[in-house]
N, C-alpha and C positions, 0 to 999 in steps of 0.2 A: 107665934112662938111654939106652941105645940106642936104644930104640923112639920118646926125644922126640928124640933127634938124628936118625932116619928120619925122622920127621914133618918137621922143620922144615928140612932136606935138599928134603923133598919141596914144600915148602912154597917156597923160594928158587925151585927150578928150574919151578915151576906159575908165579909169577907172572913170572919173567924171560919164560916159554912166550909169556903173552900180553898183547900190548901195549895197553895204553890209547889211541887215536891221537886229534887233532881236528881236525878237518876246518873251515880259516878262510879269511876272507876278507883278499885279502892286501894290498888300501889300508887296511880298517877295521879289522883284527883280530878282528872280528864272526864268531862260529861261523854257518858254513851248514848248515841245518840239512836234515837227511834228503835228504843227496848218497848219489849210486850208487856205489858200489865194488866193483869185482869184480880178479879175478886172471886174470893174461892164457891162463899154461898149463894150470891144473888150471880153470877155468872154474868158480870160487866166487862167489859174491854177497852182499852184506848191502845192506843203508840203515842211515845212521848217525843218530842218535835228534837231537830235536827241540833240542840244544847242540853238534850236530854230534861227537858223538864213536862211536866204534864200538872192539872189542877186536878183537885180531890173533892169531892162532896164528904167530908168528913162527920159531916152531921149524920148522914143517911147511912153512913157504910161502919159505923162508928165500933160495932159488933162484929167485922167483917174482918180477913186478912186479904192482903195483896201478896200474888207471885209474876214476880219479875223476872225476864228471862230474854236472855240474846247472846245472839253468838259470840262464841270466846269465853264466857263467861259460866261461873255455877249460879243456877236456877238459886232462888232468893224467896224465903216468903215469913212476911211479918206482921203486924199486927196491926190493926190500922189507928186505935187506942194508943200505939207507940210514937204515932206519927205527930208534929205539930207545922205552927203553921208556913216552916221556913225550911223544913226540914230534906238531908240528903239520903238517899237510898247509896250504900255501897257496895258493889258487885265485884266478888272476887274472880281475877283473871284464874283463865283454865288452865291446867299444866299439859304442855303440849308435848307428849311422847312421837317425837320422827321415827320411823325404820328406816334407819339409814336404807338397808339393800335397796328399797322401793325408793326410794327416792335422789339416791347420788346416783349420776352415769358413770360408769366406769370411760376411765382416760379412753380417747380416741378423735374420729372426725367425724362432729355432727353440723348438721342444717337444719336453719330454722323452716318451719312448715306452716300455712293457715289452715285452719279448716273450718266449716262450715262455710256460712251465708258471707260471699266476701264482696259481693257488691250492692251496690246502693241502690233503693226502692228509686222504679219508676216513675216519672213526675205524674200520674196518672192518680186520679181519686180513689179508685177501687183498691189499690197497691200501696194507700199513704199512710196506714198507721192501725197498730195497734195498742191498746192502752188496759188498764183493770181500774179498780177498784182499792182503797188505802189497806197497805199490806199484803196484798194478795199476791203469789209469786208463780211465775209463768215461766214452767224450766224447759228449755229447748235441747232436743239433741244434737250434740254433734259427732257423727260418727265417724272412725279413726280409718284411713285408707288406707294406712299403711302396716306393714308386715310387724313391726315391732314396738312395743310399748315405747312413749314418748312423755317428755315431763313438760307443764305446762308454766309458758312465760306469762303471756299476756289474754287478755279477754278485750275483745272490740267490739262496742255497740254501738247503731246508730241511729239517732233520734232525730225526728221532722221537726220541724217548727210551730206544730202542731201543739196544742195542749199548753203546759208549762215547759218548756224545756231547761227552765234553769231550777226546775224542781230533784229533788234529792232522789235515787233511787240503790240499790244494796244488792249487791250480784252474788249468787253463791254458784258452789261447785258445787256436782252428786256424782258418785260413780252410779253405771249401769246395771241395773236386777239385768242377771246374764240367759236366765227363762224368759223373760219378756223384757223387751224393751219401755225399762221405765226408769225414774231416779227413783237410787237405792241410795247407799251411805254418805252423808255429807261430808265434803272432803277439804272446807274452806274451815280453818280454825277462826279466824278473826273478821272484825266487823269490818265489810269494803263499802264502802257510800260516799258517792261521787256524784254529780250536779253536770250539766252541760250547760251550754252559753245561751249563744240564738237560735243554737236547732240548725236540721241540716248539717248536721257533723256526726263522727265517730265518736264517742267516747271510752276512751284507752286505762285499762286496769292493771295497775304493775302486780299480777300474783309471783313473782319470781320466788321472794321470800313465805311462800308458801310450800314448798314443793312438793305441788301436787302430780301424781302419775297420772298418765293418761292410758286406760289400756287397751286390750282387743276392741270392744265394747264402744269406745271413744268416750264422752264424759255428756253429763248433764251442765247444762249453763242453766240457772234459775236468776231470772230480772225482779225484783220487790218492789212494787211500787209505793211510795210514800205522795200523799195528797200535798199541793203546793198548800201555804199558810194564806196566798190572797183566793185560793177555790174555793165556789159557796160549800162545798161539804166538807173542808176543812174542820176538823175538832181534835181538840186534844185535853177535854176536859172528860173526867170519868163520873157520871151522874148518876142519879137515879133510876130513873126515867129518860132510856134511851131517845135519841132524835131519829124519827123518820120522817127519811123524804119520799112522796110519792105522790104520784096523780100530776108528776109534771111527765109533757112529751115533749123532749128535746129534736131536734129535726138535724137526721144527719148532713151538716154542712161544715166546712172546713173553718168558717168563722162565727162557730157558735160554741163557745167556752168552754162550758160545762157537758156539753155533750163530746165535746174532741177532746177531750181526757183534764182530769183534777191534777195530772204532775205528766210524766212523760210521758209522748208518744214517741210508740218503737218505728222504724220505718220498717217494714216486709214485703217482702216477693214471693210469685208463686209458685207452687211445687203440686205436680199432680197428688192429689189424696191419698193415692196406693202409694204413695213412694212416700208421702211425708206424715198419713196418718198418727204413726207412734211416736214422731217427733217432739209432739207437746204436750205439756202436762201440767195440771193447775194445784197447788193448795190453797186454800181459802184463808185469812187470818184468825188464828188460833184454833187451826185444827187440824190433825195429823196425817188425813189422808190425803192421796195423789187421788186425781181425775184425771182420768185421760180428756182433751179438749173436746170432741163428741160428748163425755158424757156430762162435763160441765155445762155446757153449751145443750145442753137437753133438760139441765136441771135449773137451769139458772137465767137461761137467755130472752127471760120476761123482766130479767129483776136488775141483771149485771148487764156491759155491754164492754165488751173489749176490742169492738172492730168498728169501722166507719160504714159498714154498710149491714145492715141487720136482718137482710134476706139472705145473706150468705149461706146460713145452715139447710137451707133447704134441700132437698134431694141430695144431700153432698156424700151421702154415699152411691151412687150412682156414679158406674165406669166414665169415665174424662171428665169426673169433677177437680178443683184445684184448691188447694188452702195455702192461705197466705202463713208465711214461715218469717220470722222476724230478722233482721239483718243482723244477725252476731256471729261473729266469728274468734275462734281462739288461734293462739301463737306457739307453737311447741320446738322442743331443739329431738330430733330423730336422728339415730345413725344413721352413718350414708353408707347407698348399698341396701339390699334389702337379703332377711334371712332366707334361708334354699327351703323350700316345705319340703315335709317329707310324705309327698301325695304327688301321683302324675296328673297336673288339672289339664295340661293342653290334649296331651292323650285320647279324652275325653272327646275330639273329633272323630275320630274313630267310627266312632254309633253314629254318623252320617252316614253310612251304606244301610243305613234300615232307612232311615226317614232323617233328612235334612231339616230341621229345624230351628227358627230362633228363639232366645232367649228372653221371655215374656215375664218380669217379677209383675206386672200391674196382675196378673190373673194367679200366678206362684209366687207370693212373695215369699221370703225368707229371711228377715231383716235380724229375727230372733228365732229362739229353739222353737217355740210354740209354732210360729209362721213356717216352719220349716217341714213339722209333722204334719201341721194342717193339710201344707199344700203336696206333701207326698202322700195323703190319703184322697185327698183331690184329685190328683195325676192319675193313680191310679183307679181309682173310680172313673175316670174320664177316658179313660184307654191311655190316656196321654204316657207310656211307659218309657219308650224312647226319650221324651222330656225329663220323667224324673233321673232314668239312668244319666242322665249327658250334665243337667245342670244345676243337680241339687244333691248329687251324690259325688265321691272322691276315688280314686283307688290308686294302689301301685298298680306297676306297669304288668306285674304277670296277674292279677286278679282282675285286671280289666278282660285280658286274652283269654280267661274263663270264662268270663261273665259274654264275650260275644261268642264264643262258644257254644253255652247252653243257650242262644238264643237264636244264634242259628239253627240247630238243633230242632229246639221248639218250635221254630216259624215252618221247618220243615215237614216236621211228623205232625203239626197239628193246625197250623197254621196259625197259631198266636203265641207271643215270646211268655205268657205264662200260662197252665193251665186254671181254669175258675176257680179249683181249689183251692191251690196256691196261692192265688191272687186276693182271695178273702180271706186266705189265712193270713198275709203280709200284712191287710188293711187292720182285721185283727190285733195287731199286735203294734201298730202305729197308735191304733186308739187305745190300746191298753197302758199304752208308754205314754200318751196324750195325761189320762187321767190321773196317772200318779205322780207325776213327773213335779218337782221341787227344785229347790235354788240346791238344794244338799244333795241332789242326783249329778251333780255336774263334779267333777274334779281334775282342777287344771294339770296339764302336761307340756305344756311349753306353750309358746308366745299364741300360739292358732290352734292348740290341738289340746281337745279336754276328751275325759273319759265319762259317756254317760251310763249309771247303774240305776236300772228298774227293775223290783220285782228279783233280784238276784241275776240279772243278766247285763252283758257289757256291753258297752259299743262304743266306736269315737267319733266323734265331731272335731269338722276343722271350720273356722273360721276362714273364709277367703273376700278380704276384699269389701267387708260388709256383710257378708251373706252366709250363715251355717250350711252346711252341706255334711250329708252322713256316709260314713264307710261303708257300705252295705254288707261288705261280706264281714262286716263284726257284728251284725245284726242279728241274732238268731233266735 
């Protein structure tokens, strides 16, 4: 008799301990599902599961406040003394301000366009999946080929059969930081989380009702993964005394559960390194900054595992390495037709009567401004001059007829197209613009062509194709 009156003692004050809580929306009464919650003083965290609910150690935390937070939504924070044992969180929806101009196309004839990764991972192990960790969002670039901003319909993912595939996961949009290639401003107002079947399929996101721009830059695609409820690390309870798991070694194989991912696996293909480096980028759950995937994968690739095969990082910065790039691709409507630039690019053959060369971005790349200065400090440090002139720089047609001018000129009285001076004064002034150089040094001028200001001096950049290239004779 005593022993069932302990049990059932114990039994009252375990579940009074922990609160059932849901997490709603507070015009619809609709659960939001898989919101962040964490505690302000002991710095706990959960995600709360696909009907917006999560458990509370209400005993432990009982002094503490929760902030609650997901997209669409204003951030929330209350007290956890307010809370009882049945209780709803309600989250006010965000008031969405559109700019129209940015977002409606003006009447005409457009086509729809994909871009990025548009075909399906190879049936090959090395090539079959990539996955993270609960919460953690893995945004991919996709960059824009074409000459004029595009508004974005659809986003396609596709996942292996690998892992959970009928696990939850929440896809956001980022415009691009236009100094480096990274996600900058989030551009998805509302919560998207979607689920696949058996794996081995696309999974298709209607952003239409979002109208988001797509611009020079092309956009960030960020994947969120949420842990499936039958995976061993599955939790949705916010304790005391966090759970760790460690000292297990999973063996990478395709039919070993917890090692092939806790919710989706992404499928991916490969892309040389120089070409797909800046494409990925991580944030970690509940915390604000971007990784580039090097630096995650140096910080982290003891503890985290997002790939199926765990030697991969090695030497992967060395020339003819490849990194696997996840298969998404976006759906955009583009005018037909592309706008006239006002730069002569073909011209630019021309500088094949000095030295016939081709076009090398694995050694020059130029994907963003930074890569662009790099690699014309580069070039010219390497003699490589003819290179930079031809495929990293812009001109009209009568600044070009200058410019082989003074170099024939040069190659004649001295036998090189600049003199040392010159040439260290050019490199000079590429590192001086290197160092200052900010997202507020850039100011756009139409669809390709912005104005950059350093240090009180001018110059433009055009976007061609992907790739920045400088006007040189605004350089000075």
């Amino acid at each position: 008799m005593f022993k069932l009156l302990t049990l059932s003692i114990f039994l009252i004050i375990h579940c009074c301990q922990f609160a059932q809580i849901q997490v709603v929306d507070s015009l619809s009464s609709e659960p939001v599902p898989f919101t962040h919650i964490r505690t302000v003083k002991n710095d706990k965290n959960v995600i709360s599961n696909h009907n917006g609910y999560f458990f509370l150690d209400t005993l432990r935390f009982n002094t503490d406040s929760l902030i609650i937070s997901s997209i669409g939504f204003e951030t929330k924070k209350i007290a956890i003394k307010n809370l009882h044992s049945s209780s709803k969180i309600h989250l006010i929806p965000k008031q969405q301000q559109l700019e129209e101009v940015a977002v409606v196309q003006k009447k005409g004839k457009y086509k729809l366009k994909k871009l990025g990764v548009t075909k399906k991972p190879r049936k090959l192990f090395s090539q079959y999946g990539i996955t993270s960790q609960n919460g953690t969002i893995q945004a991919v670039h996709i960059p824009n080929k074409y000459s004029a901003p595009g508004v974005l319909k659809y986003v396609n993912v596709y996942i292996t059969d690998n892992g959970y595939p009928d696990a939850y996961f929440r896809i956001h949009v980022y415009d691009v930081n236009l100094i480096e290639i990274k996600p900058d401003k989030e551009l998805t107002s509302s919560n998207i989380v979607k689920s696949g079947t058996k794996g081995n399929e696309w999974v298709k996101f209607d952003l239409i009702d979002e109208r988001i721009t797509i611009g020079e830059n092309g956009c960030f695609v960020g994947v969120e993964w949420f842990d499936n409820t039958d995976s061993k690390r599955y939790q949705d309870t916010l304790i005391y005394k966090a759970t760790v798991i460690n000292g297990e070694d999973h063996k990478d194989t395709l039919v070993t559960k917890a090692k092939s991912g806790d919710g989706v696996v992404l499928g991916a293909r490969y892309e040389l390194y120089q070409n797909a480096k800046h494409k990925i980028w991580y944030k970690l759950p509940f915390e604000g900054e971007w990784l580039k995937w090097v630096v995650y994968q140096a910080k982290y690739k003891h503890e985290l595992h997002d790939t199926l095969i765990p030697y991969f990082m090695q030497q992967v910065d060395k020339q003819g390495h490849t990194l696997q790039v996840p298969c998404i691709n976006i759906t955009a409507s583009f005018p037909k037709g592309k706008a006239e630039p006002n730069y002569i690019e073909p011209q630019n053959q021309k500088l094949d009567q000095f030295k016939n060369i081709e076009e090398d971005i694995s050694k020059y790349p130029q994907s963003s401004v930074v890569e662009l200065f790099n690699s014309l400090i580069a070039a010219f440090e390497n003699d490589d001059i003819i290179y930079a002139m031809k495929y990293l720089c812009v001109y009209r047609n009568d600044e070009l007829e200058t410019l082989i001018t003074v170099l024939e000129d040069n190659q004649i009285r001295t036998g090189n197209y600049f003199s040392k001076t010159d040439k260290n004064q050019i490199i000079k002034h590429f590192n001086e613009t290197l160092e200052k150089l900010s997202v507020d040094s850039l100011t756009k001028i139409d669809a390709k062509h912005f104005e950059l200001k350093v240090n009180n001096k001018s110059s433009n950049l055009f976007i061609v194709d992907g790739k920045w290239k400088l006007q040189p004779v605004t350089f000075k």
